[in-house]
C-alpha positions as CSV (number, residue, x, y, z in Angstrom):
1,X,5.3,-1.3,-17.3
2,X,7.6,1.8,-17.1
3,X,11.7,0.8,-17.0
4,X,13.2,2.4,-13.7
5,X,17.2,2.8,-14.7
6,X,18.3,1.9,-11.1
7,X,21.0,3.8,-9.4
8,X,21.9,4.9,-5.8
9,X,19.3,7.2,-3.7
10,X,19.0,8.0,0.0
11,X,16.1,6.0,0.9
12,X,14.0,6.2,4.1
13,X,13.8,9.7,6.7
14,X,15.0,11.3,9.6
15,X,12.2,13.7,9.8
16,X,8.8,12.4,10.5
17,X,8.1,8.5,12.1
18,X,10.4,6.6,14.1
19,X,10.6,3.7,11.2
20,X,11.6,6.2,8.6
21,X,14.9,6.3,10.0
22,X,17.6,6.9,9.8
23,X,18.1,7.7,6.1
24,X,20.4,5.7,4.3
25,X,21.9,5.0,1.0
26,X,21.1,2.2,-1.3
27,X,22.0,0.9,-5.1
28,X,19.2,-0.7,-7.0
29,X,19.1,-2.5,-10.2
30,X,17.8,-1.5,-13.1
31,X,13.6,-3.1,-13.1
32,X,10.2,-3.0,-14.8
33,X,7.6,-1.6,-12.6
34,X,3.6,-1.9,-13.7
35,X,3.1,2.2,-14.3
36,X,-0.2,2.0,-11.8
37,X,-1.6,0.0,-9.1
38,X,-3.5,-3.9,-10.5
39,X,-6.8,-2.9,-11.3
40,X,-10.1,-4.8,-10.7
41,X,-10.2,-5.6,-14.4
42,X,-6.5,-6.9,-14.2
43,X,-7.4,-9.2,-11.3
44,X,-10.5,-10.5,-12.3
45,X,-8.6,-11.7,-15.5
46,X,-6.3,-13.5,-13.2
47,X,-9.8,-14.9,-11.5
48,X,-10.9,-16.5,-14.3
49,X,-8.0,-17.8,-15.5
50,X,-6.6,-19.8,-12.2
51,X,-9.9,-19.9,-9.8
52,X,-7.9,-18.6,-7.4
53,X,-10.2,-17.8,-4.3
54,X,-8.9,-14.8,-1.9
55,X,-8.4,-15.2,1.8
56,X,-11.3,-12.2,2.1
57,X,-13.5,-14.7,0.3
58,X,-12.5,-17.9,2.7
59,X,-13.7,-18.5,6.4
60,X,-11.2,-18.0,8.9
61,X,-9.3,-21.4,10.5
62,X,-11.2,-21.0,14.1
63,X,-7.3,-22.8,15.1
64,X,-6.0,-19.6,14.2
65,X,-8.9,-17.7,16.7
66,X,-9.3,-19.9,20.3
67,X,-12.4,-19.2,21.7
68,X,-14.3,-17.3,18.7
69,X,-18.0,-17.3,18.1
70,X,-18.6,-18.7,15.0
71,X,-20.3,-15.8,13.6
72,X,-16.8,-14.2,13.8
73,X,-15.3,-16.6,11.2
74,X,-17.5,-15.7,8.3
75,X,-15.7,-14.6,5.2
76,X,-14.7,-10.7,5.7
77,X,-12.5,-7.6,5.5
78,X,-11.7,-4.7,6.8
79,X,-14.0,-1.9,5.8
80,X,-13.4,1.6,6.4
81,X,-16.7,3.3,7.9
82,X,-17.3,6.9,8.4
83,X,-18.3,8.1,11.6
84,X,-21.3,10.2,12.2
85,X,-19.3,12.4,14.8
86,X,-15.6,13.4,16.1
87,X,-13.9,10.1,17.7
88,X,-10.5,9.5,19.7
89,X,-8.3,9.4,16.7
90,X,-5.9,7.2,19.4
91,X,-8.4,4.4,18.5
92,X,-8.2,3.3,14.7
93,X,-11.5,0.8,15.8
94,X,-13.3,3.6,16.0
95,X,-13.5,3.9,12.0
96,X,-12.7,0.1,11.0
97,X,-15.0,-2.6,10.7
98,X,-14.4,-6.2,10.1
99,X,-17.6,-6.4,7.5
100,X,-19.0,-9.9,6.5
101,X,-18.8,-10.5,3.0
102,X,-16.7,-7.6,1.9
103,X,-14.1,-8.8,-0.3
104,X,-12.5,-7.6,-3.9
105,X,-15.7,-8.0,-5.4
106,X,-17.7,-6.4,-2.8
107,X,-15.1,-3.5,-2.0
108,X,-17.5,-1.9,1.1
109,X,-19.6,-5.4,1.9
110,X,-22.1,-7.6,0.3
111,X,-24.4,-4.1,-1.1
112,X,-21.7,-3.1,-3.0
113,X,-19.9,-4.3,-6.5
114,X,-17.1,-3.4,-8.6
115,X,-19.5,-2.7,-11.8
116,X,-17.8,0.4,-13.5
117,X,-15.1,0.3,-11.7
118,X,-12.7,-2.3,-13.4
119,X,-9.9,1.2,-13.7
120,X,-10.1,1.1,-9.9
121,X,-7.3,-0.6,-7.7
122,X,-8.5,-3.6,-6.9
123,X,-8.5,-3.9,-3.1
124,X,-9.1,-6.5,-0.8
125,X,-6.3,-8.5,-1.0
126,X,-3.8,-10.3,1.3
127,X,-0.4,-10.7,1.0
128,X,-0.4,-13.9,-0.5
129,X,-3.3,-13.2,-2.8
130,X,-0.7,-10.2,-4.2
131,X,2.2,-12.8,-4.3
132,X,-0.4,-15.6,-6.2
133,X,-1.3,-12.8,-8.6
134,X,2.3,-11.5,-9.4
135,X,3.1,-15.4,-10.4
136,X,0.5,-16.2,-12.4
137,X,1.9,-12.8,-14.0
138,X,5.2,-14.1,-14.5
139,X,6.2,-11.0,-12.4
140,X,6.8,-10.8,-8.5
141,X,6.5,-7.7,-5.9
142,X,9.0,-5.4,-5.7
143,X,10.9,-4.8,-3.0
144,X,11.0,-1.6,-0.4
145,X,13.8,-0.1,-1.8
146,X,12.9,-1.2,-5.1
147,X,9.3,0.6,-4.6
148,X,10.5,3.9,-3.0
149,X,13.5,4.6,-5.8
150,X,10.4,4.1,-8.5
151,X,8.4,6.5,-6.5
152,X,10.6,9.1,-6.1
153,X,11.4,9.0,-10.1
154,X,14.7,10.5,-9.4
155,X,13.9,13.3,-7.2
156,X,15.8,11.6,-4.0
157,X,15.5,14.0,-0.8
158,X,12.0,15.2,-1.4
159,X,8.7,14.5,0.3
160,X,6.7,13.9,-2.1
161,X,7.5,12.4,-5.8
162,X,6.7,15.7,-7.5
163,X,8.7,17.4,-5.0
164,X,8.5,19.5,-1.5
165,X,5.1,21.0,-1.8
166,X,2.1,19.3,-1.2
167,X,0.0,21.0,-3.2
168,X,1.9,22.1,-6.5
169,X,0.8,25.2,-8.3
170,X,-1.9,25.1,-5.3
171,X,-3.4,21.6,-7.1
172,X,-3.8,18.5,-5.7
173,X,-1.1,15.4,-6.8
174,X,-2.8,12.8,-4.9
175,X,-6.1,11.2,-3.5
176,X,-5.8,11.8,-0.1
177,X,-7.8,12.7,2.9
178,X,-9.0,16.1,3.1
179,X,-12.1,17.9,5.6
180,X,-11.7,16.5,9.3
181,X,-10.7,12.8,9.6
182,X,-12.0,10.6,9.8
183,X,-15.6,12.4,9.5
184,X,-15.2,15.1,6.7
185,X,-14.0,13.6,3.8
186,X,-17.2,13.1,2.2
187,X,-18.1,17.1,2.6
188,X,-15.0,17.7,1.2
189,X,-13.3,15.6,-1.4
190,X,-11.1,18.5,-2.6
191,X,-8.8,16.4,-4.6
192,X,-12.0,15.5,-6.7
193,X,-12.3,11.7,-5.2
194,X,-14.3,10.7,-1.8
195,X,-12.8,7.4,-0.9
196,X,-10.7,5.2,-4.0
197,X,-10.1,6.6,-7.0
198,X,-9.5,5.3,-10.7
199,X,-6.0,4.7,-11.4
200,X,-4.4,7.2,-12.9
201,X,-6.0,10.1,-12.4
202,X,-3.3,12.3,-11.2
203,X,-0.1,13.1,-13.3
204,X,2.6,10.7,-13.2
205,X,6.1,10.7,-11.5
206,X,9.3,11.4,-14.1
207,X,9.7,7.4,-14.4
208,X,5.9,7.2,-15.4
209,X,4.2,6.0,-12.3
210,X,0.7,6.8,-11.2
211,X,-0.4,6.7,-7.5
212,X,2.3,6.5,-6.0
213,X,1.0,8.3,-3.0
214,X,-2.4,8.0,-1.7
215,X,-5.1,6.1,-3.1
216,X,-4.1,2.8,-1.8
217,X,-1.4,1.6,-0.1
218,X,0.6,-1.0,-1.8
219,X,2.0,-4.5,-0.6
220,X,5.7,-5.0,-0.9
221,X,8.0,-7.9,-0.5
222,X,9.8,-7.0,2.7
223,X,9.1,-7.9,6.2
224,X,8.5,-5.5,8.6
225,X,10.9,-4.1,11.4
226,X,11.0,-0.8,12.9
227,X,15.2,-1.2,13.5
228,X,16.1,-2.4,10.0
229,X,16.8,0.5,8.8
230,X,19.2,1.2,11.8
231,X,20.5,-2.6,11.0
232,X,21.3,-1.2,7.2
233,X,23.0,2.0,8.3
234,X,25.2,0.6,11.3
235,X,26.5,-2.4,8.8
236,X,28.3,0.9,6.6
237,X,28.0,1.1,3.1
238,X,26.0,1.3,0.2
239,X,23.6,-1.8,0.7
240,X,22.6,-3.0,-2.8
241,X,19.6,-4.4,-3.7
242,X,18.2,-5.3,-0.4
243,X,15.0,-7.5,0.2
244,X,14.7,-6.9,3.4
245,X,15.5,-8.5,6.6
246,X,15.3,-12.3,7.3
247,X,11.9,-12.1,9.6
248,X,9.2,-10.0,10.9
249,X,9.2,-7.9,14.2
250,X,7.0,-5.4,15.4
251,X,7.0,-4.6,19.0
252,X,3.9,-3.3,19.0
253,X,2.1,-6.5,18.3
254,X,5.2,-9.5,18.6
255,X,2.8,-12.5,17.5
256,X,1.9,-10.5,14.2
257,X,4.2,-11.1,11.6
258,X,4.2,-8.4,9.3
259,X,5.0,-7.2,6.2
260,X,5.7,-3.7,4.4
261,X,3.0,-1.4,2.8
262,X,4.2,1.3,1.0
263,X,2.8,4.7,-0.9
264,X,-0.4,5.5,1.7
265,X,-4.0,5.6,0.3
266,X,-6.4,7.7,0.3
267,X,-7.2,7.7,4.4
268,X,-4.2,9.3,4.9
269,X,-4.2,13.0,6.5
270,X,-1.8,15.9,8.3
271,X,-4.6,15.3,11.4
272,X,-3.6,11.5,11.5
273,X,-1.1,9.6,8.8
274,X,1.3,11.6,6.3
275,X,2.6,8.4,4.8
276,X,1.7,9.4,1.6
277,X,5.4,11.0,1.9
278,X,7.8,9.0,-0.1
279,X,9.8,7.9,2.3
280,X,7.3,6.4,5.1
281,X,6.0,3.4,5.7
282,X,3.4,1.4,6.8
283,X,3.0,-2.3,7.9
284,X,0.5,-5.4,7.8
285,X,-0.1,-8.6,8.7
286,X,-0.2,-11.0,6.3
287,X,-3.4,-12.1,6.1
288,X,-5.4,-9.0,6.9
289,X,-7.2,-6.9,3.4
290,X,-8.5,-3.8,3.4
291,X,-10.2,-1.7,0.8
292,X,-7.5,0.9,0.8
293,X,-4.8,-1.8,0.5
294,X,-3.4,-2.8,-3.4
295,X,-0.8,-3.7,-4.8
296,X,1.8,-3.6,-8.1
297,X,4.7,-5.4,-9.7
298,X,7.8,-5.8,-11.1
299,X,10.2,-7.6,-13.2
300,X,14.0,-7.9,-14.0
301,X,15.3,-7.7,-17.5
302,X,17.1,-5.8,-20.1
303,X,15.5,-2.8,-20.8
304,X,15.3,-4.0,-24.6
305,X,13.1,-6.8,-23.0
């Protein structure tokens, strides 16, 4: 883990997406952060130690889904597949699959396997399969603003945590999307990765943190509302340490409670997401996986600890 000093930053944006803003300051504690995403090897540890089974890997409660055929409620994720042409980019079904049998072990569906791979982010996992994992780790997830002040490693105001460029010295800091999404990626693949990447192959922020934009997006403790920010900045002040707001609200589906994703992942694009930026955000519901969704933790202590 990598020690993050704390201090006060301007967190969030009033540039880009609606839920960025508006930028406002916050104090954080001083915390231990894990330096990269959990990898496959880390969770599988975690597997064999507690036999802890992942929603991915259970059937869906048919109470949960009135009226589904059977078929439907079949262990599964959410697979990312590549379309063999140009598709409404309003429609994210158009490259998002609910596959049978995909799960952490089986990152793209029953065909595939995690052999050679135990450096990769594991992915996969719900909310509470994160939250499970960071117990057993005597650690827990960090918080937004905990998550973005690590990310930016100091650098508060920029885009990116290496700075304002994209592409310093004309080089590639992340594993993003690159070609035409959602098509092109796998003619392209400029930043030397088609679809997830090993941790840690890009250099680190100043605090010592790998991936913290693109790859995969990362759970974090908060719920989700588009107006919290706004909540935080009316109530004047620094806000210190905070964890969020009380409960989950997202307009755009009200019976979804949701919680924050932060960092972006390797799906994400100029044509379609720029939420690899620092201070964006994204947003899940609980229970839904994906294999472009991780996760890391934290812990308090002295940094003698």
């Amino acid at each position: 883990m990598a020690w993050v000093p704390g201090g006060t930053f301007l967190m969030g944006s009033n540039e880009h997406y609606p839920e960025e803003a508006p930028a406002h300051k916050v104090t954080v504690d001083g915390f231990w952060i894990d330096r990269h995403a959990v990898t496959n090897a880390d969770f599988r540890r975690f597997v064999e130690t507690t036999g802890w089974v992942t929603i991915a890997e259970c059937p869906a409660d048919p109470s949960d889904y009135p009226g589904a055929r059977p078929e439907m409620l079949v262990p599964s994720s959410v697979v990312f597949r590549k379309p063999a042409h140009r598709v409404d980019l309003g429609n994210p079904g158009n490259w998002w699959d609910y596959v049978p049998g995909a799960n952490w072990r089986h990152p793209l569906g029953p065909q595939s396997d995690i052999d050679g791979k135990e450096r990769y982010p594991v992915v996969h996992v719900a909310y509470e399969d994160a939250e499970a994992y960071a117990r057993w780790a005597k650690k827990r997830l960090p918080t937004e603003a905990e998550w973005e002040f690590a990310a930016r490693g100091g650098l508060s105001g920029k885009l990116y945590p290496w700075g304002d460029e994209l592409k310093p010295g004309g080089r590639w800091a992340a594993n993003i999307y690159e070609g035409r999404f959602p098509v092109k990626d796998a003619e392209s693949g400029e930043d030397g990765y088609v679809g997830l990447a090993p941790v840690a192959q890009f250099p680190p922020n100043a605090y010592g943190l790998y991936d913290v934009a693109g790859n995969a997006w990362e759970w974090v403790s908060d719920w989700y509302r588009p107006d919290y920010y706004a909540a935080l900045a009316s109530a004047g002040g620094v806000a210190r340490n905070p964890g969020g707001p009380a409960s989950s609200y997202d307009p755009a589906e009200p019976d979804q409670p949701k919680r924050v994703h932060r960092g972006g992942s390797f799906l994400c694009t100029e044509q379609y997401c720029t939420r690899y930026m620092v201070g964006s955000r994204g947003k899940g519901e609980e229970r839904t996986a994906s294999n472009h969704l991780g996760f890391r933790c934290v812990s308090r202590g002295a940094r003698s600890a």
